[in-house]
C-alpha positions in Angstrom: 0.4 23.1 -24.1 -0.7 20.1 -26.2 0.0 16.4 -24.2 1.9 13.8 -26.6 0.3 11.0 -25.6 1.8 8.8 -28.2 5.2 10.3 -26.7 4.5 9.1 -23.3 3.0 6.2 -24.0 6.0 5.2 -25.9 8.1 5.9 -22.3 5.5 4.2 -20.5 5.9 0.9 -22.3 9.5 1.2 -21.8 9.7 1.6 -18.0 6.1 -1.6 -17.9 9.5 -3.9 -19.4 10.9 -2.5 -16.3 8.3 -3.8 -13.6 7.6 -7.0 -15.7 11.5 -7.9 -15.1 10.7 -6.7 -11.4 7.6 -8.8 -10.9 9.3 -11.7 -13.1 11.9 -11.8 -10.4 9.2 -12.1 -7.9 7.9 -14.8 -9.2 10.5 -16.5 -8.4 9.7 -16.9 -5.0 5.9 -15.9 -5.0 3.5 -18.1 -7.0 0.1 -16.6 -8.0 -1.0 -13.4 -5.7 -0.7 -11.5 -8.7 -3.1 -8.9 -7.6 -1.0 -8.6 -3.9 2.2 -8.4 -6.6 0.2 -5.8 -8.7 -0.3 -3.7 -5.8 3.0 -3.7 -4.0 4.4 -2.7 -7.7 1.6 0.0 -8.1 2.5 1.2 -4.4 6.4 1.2 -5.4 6.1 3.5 -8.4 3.5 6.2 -6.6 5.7 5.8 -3.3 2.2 5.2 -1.1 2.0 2.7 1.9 0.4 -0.4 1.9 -1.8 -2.6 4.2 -1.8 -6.5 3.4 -4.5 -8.2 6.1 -4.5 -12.1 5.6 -4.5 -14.9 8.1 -1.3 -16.8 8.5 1.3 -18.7 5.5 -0.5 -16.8 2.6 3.4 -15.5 1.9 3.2 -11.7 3.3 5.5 -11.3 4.7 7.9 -13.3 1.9 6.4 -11.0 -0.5 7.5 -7.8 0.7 10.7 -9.2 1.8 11.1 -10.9 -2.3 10.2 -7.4 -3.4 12.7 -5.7 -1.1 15.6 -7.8 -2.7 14.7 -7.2 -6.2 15.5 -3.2 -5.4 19.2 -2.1 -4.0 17.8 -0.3 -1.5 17.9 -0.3 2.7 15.4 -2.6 4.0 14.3 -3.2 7.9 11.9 -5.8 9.1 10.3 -4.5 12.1 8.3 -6.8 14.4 5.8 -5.2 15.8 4.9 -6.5 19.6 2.7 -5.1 22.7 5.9 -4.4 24.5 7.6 -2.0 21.5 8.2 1.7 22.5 8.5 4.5 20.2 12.5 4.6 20.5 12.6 1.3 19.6 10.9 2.6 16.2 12.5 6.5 15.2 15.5 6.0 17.4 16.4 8.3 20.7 19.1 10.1 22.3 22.4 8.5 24.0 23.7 10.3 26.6 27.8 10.1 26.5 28.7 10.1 30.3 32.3 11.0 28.3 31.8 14.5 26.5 28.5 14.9 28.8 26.6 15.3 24.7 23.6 13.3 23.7 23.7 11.8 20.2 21.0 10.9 17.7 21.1 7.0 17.9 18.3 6.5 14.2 16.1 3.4 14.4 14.8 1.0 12.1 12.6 3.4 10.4 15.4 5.2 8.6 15.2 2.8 5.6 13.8 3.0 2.2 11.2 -0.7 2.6 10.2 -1.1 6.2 8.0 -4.3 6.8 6.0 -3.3 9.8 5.2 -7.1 10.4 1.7 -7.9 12.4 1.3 -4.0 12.9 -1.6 -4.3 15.1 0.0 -5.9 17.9 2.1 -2.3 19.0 0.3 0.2 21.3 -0.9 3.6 20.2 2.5 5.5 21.0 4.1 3.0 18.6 1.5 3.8 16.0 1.8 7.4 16.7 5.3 7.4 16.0 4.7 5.6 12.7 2.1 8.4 11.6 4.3 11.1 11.7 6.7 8.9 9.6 4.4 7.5 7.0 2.5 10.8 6.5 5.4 13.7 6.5 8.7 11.2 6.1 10.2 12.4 8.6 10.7 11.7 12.9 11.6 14.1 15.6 14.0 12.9 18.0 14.4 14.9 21.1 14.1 18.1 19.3 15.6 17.4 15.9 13.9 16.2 13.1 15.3 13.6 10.3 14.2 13.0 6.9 13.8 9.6 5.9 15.5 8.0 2.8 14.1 8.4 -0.9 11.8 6.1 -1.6 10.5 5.6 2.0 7.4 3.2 2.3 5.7 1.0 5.1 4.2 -2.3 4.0 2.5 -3.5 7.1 0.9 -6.7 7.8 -2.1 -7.7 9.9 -3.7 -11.0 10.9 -7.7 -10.4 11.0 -8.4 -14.0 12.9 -6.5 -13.5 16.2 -7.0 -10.3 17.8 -5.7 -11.1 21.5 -3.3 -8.7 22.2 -4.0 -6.1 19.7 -4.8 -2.6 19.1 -7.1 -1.6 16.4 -5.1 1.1 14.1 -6.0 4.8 14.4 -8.5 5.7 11.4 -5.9 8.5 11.2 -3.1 6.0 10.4 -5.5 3.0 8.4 -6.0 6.5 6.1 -2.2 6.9 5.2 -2.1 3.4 3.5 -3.2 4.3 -0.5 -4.1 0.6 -0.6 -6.0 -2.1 1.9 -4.8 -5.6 0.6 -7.2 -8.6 1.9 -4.5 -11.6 0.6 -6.9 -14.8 0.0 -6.1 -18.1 -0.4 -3.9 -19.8 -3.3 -5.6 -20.9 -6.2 -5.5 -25.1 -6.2 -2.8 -24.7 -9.2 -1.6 -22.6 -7.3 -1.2 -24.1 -4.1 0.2 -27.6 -6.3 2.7 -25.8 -8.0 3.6 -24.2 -4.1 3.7 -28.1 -2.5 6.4 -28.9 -5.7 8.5 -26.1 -5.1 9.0 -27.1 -1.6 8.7 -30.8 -1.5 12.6 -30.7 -1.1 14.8 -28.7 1.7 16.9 -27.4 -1.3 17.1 -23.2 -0.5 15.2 -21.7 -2.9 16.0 -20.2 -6.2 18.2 -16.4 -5.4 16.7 -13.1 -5.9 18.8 -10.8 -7.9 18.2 -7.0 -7.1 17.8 -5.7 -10.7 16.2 -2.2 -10.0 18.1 0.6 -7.9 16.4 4.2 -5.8 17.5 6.0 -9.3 15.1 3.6 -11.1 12.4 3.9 -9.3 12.5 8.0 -9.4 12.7 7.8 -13.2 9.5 5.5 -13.2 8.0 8.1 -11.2 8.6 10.8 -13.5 7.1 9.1 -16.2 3.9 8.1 -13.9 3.5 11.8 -13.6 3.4 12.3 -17.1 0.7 9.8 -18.0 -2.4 12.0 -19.1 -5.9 11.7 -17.4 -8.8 12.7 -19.0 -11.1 15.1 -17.4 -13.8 13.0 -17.7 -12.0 10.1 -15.9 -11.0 13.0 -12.9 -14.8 13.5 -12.7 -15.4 9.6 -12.4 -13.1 9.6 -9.9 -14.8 12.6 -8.1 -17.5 10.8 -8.3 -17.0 7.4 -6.7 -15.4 9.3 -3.7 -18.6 11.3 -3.0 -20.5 8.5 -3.6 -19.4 7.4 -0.3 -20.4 10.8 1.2 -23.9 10.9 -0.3 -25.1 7.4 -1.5 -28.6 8.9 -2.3 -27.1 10.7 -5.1 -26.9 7.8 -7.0 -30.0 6.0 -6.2 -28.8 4.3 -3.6 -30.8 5.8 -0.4 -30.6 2.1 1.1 -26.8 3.1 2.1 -27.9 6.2 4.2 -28.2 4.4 7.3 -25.4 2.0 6.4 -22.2 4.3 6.1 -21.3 6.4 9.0 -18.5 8.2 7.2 -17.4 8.2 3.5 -13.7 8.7 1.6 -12.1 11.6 2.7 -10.1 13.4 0.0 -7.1 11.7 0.6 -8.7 8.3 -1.5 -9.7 11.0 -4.5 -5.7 11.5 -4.9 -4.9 8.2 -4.2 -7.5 6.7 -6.6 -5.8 9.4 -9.4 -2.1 8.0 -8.8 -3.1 4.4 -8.3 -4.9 4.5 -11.6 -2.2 6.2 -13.1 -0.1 3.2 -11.6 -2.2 0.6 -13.3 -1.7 2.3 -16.7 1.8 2.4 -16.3 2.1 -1.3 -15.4 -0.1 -1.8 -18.6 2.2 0.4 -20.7 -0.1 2.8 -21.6 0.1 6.9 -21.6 -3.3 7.5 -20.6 -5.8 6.1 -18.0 -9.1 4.4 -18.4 -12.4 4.5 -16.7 -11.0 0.5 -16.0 -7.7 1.9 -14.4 -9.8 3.0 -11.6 -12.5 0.5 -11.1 -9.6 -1.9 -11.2 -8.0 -0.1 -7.9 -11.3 1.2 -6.4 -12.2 -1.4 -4.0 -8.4 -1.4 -2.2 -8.3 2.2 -2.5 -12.0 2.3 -0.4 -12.4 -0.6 1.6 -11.0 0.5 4.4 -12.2 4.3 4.3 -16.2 3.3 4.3 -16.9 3.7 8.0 -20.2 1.6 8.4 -22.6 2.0 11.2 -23.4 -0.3 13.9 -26.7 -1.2 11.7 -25.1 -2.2 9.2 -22.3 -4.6 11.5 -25.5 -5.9 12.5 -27.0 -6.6 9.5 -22.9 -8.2 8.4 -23.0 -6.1 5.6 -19.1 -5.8 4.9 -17.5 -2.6 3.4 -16.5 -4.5 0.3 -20.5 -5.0 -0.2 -21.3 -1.5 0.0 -18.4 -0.2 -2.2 -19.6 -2.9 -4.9 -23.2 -1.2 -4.6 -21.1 2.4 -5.4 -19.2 0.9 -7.9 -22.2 -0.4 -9.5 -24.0 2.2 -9.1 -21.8 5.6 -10.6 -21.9 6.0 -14.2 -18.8 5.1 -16.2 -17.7 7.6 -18.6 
């Protein structure tokens, strides 16, 4: 069957004026971290999870909570602490001393935006729990289990300086988040145009949510629509293995650098984020650029290095550069 790609792209523009009134909004409250606002958008459309890591006051948390009142959806802010139990996450059964029944009381989780504030600070049953959420949507609660609400994502925050009292994230669960967000520091413009906006203690400007769960499943179905070359499939292919087998590409200097590559899981994700970038664009079809665009928060935090390389303070973002470099570009 032949693709219209003039057809599509024609939908594709239409539903971009969508997520520019959506990030507009944003930027009501945000100013600058357009490539966190990019990613949260691109995460939104390809209903993926998201990781943002970034020390204290670089407007995390604000951002997720901005987005989640541009969207008429259920939203929970969950702070995560070393004391949390599962329960307090899924939910758990309530006995009734009356009828002698238990009854399902649902937790937090059952929302379609969950903000798993500073994520690294719960225990491993706590991020347990989360897996089986982020990866199936759904919990089991005694022996029943729930689906979670349409469109169900986790953006989770984590604070790389202070690491008393946390727990590093199972690689199991760091895998589930399509992107790994490092939020840097404001631009100076930036950051002046930040000190203006809040020289007063007037409340900022109001949100309005301007996008509803229907919305976000039509943009979906047009995401699914947007055509991908072959050659851009293989390019993809490509960079993934790359991590697997460095000396493939000339780059035999990695072998005793990375300790574990991509798992197949970053191959789909780089295919739907890219396919979120040209929809943001407007576009019907993806680009070689799509990809390289995503590629580094679609792999940073999948490149297991060795201790040789920690050594050495060679970074993951270094070595994916080298990979990125390094594959040919169709």
């Amino acid at each position: 069957m032949a693709i219209d790609v003039t057809q599509i792209g024609a939908k594709a523009a239409q539903e971009a004026i969508a997520l520019q009134a959506l990030r507009s909004e944003i930027g009501k409250v945000i100013v600058g971290q357009d490539n966190l606002v990019n990613r949260l958008l691109v995460a939104l459309v390809t209903n993926q999870h998201v990781l943002l890591e970034g020390v204290p006051g670089l407007a995390k948390t604000l951002t997720v909570t901005t987005l989640a009142q541009t969207i008429q959806a259920s939203f929970h802010r969950i702070q995560f602490t070393p004391d949390l139990l599962p329960a307090d996450l899924i939910g758990t059964l309530v006995y009734n001393p009356k009828s002698g029944d238990f009854t399902t009381k649902q937790g937090p989780v059952f929302a379609n935006l969950i903000l798993a504030d500073e994520i690294n600070r719960a225990p491993a049953k706590v991020q347990s729990a989360l897996l089986e959420a982020m990866q199936e949507r759904q919990v089991t609660i005694g022996e029943n289990t729930y689906p979670l609400p349409k469109p169900f994502l986790v953006l989770a925050t984590q604070n790389p300086v202070e690491q008393e009292g946390t727990y590093p994230l199972p690689e199991a669960q760091v895998d589930r988040f399509m992107f790994k967000v490092v939020v840097d520091y404001p631009s100076t413009g930036d950051e002046l145009q930040i000190l203006r906006r809040h020289s007063n203690t007037a409340p900022a400007e109001p949100v309005n949510a301007i996008m509803t769960p229907q919305d976000i499943a039509r943009i979906r179905g047009v995401l699914d629509e947007i055509f991908m070359d072959g050659k851009v499939e293989e390019y993809i292919v490509n960079l993934v293995d790359a991590t697997r087998h460095p000396d493939r590409y000339h780059l035999e200097k990695l072998l005793p650098l990375i300790h574990f590559g991509a798992s197949p899981r970053a191959t789909i994700f780089l295919a739907q984020a890219a396919r979120g970038q040209a929809l943001l664009a407007g576009r019907g079809y993806t680009t070689p650029q799509d990809v390289k665009s995503v590629a580094m928060d679609v792999l940073r935090h999948r490149v297991l290095l060795t201790y040789e390389a920690e050594a050495q303070e060679i970074t993951p973002e270094e070595v994916v550069k080298q990979l990125l470099d390094a594959v040919p570009v169709p």
